[in-house]
C-alpha positions, 0 to 999 in steps of 0.5 A: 452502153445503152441501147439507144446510145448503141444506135446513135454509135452505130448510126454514126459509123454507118454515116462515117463510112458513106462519106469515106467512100464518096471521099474515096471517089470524088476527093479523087478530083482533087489530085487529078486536078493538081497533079495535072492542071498546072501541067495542062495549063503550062501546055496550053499556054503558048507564052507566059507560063507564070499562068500555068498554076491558074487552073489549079488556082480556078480549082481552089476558087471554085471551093472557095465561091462554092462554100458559102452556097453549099451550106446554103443549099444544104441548110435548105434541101438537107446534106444528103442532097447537097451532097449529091448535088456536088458530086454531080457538079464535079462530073460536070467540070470534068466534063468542060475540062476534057472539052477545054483541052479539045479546043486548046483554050486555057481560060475554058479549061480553068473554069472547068477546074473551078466547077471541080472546085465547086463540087468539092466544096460539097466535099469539104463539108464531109467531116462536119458532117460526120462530126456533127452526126456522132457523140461528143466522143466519137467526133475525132474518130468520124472526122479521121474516118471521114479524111480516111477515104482519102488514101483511097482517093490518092491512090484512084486519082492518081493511077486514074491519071496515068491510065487515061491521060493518053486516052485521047492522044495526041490531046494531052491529059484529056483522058483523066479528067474525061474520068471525072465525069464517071467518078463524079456519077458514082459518088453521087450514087454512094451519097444517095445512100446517106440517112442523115437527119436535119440535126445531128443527134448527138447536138439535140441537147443544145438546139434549144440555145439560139444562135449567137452573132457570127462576130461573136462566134468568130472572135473567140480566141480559141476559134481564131488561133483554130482558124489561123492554123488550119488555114495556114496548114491548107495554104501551105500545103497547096502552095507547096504541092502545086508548085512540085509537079511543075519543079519535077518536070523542069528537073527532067523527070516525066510526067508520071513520076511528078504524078507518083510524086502526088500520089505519095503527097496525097496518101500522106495527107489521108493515111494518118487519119486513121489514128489521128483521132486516137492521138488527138483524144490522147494527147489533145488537139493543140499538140496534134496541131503543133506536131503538124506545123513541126513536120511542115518546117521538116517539109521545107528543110528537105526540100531545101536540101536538093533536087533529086526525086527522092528528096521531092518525094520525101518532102512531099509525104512530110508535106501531106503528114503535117497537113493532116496533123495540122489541118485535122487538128485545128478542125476539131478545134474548130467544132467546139467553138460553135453550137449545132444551131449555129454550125452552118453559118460558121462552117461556111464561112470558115471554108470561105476563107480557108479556101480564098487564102488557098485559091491565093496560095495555088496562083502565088506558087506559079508566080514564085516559081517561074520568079525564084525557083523551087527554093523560094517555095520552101522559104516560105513555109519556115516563117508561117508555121513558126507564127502559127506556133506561137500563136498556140503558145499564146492561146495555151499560156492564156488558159493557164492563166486563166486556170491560176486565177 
C-alpha cells in the first residue's frame, strides 16, 4: 500500500471512528424517544389513547422535514458544522420535551420529539459520510462502523431511561429526555473533532463528471429496488418497534421491561455491524438485503407466535438483525447509484422518503394497535418484505439478462 493511499486509510478510520461515537451519544435519542415517547404520550393523553405513538410519529416527522435541510446546511457550511448543529438541535428538543411533560401538554411534547427528530436527520447523514470520506473498498467497513456506535447507543440510551425517568417524580419520564440536552452538548463536542474536506478523497476521480438530473439518478432501476427495500426495512421495523412498548405494558409487564425490550431491539439493530460489511464485501449486497427481509418474515411469525415477554424480546432482536441486514444492505446499494457531485441532492432526498414513509409507519402502528391488537402489527411485515423479495428477484434476473446478451 502506497504511502498516500495508507493516509487516505487512515484518514478514514479517524473519520469512521468520530462518527461512531457521536452515533454512540446522540443515536442514544432515538431510543429514548421511542421506548418512552408512545408511553409519555398514552399518559398525557387523558381520552383517545389511539394518539399515543404521535410523539414517536413527530420524532420520525422531525428526520423526515429536517433531511432536506440538513444536506442543504451541510452543502453550505460543510458537515462537521451540520453535524454539530444537529446535535445541538437535539439537546434543544430535549429540552422542550422535559418541559412538555412539566405542563402535561401532549402537542408541546410531540413537537419537542420532532426537534429530536430534526437533530437526528443530522445523524442520518453519518454513514454517508463515512462512505464518502473512504476508498471504493473501505465503504462497507466505514458504513458498519459508523452503525456500530449504535450498540453503544442501545445500551446509553436505554439505561439512560431507567436511572432518570423518575428523576423528577411525580413528573413521569421527565428525567430522560432532561438527559437529551446533556447528550446532545456532548455529541456536539466529539463532532467538533471532525476533519473533513469538502470532497471526499476517495470521490476526487469523478468530480470533473457533472451532475445528472435527479430524475435520472432516481430512475435507475438498481437505485429504485435499493430505495424500496431500505425504506421498506426502516418502515417495518418502526412500525413494529413503536407498537412493542405499548403491547408489553398492556400485557402486564413494567415499563422498565418494555424499555430492556428496546434495549435488546437496538443493540440487535447496531451489533451486527461489525461484520456486516465483511459479509456484504463477501457475499454482495443483494444477498445481505435478502437475508435481512428473511429475518424480518421470522420477526413477524414469533411474534405471532404468543405473548409472553420472551417471545416480545426475541421478535424484537430478530426485528433489529433484519433492519440492519436490510437497511445496510440497500444503503451500500444506494452509494453506487450517485457520483460525489451528485451525492447531496440524492442523499436528501432518499432520507426524505425514507423517513415520511417512517413517520406514516410510527403514527399507523398506534392507530392498528389500539384498532386490532399486537397480531395485526406483525401480519403486516409478511406481505411487505415478500414484495421487496421479488423485487430483487427481479432486478437479479435483469442483470443476468443483460449479461447473456
Amino acid at each position: 500500500m502506497s504511502e498516500g493511499r495508507g493516509d487516505l486509510y487512515r484518514e478514514a478510520k479517524r473519520t469512521a471512528l468520530i462518527l461512531a461515537s457521536a452515533q454512540a451519544i446522540v443515536g442514544s435519542a432515538a431510543p429514548i424517544a421511542i421506548s418512552m415517547g408512545g408511553l409519555a404520550g398514552f399518559y398525557l393523553l387523558e381520552s383517545d389513547k389511539s394518539l399515543a405513538t404521535a410523539p414517536v410519529t413527530g420524532f420520525n416527522v422531525g428526520i423526515a422535514l429536517g433531511a432536506l435541510p440538513a444536506a442543504a446546511l451541510m452543502r453550505a457550511t460543510g458537515r462537521r458544522n451540520g453535524f454539530m448543529a444537529g446535535a445541538f438541535v437535539t439537546a434543544c428538543g430535549g429540552f422542550v420535551a422535559a418541559s412538555a411533560l412539566f405542563q402535561s401538554s401532549f402537542w408541546l411534547f410531540a413537537l419537542g420529539l420532532m426537534l429530536v427528530g430534526i437533530g437526528n436527520a443530522f445523524l442520518q447523514q453519518y454513514r454517508f459520510a463515512a462512505a464518502d470520506n473512504a476508498p471504493s473498498d473501505f465503504k462497507p467497513r466505514a458504513i458498519s462502523w459508523v452503525l456500530g456506535g449504535g450498540v453503544f447507543a442501545a445500551i446509553i440510551g436505554p439505561q439512560t431511561v431507567i436511572y432518570t425517568r423518575d428523576l423528577f417524580a411525580p413528573v413521569q419520564f421527565a428525567g430522560a429526555f432532561a438527559a437529551l440536552v446533556v447528550l446532545g452538548l456532548l455529541g456536539t463536542l466529539i463532532l467538533s473533532f471532525l476533519r473533513m474536506p469538502k470532497e471526499a478523497p476517495a470521490a476526487v476521480l469523478d468530480d470533473h463528471e457533472a451532475a445528472r438530473p435527479l430524475a435520472q439518478i432516481l430512475l435507475q432501476p438498481r437505485f429504485l429496488v435499493a430505495l424500496f427495500c431500505g425504506v421498506a426495512s426502516y418502515a417495518l421495523m418502526s412500525f413494529v418497534m413503536t407498537g412493542a412498548p405499548l403491547a408489553m405494558v398492556g400485557c402486564g409487564f413494567t415499563p422498565d421491561e418494555a424499555t430492556l425490550g428496546i434495549s435488546w431491539h437496538v443493540m440487535a439493530m447496531f451489533a451486527p455491524s461489525f461484520i456486516t460489511g465483511r459479509l456484504i464485501a463477501r457475499f454482495g449486497k443483494e444477498t445481505i438485503v435478502a437475508t435481512g427481509l428473511l429475518t424480518l418474515i421470522a420477526c413477524a411469525i414469533v411474534a405471532l407466535s404468543g405473548i409472553e415477554l420472551w417471545q416480545f424480546w426475541t421478535a424484537l432482536i430478530l426485528l433489529g438483525i433484519g433492519w440492519n441486514f436490510g437497511f445496510i444492505g440497500a444503503t451500500a446499494m444506494v452509494a453506487e447509484c450517485y457520483r460525489s457531485s451528485e451525492k447531496n441532492s440524492v442523499q436528501g432526498v432518499h432520507d426524505f422518503l425514507l423517513f415520511s414513509t417512517t413517520a406514516f409507519a410510527s403514527l399507523m402502528s398506534g392507530q392498528i394497535y389500539n384498532a386490532f391488537g399486537w397480531n395485526m402489527l406483525a401480519w403486516v411485515v409478511i406481505p411487505v418484505a415478500a414484495s421487496c423479495l421479488v423485487a430483487l428477484g427481479l432486478l437479479a434476473a435483469g442483470r443476468r439478462a443483460r449479461r447473456i446478451a
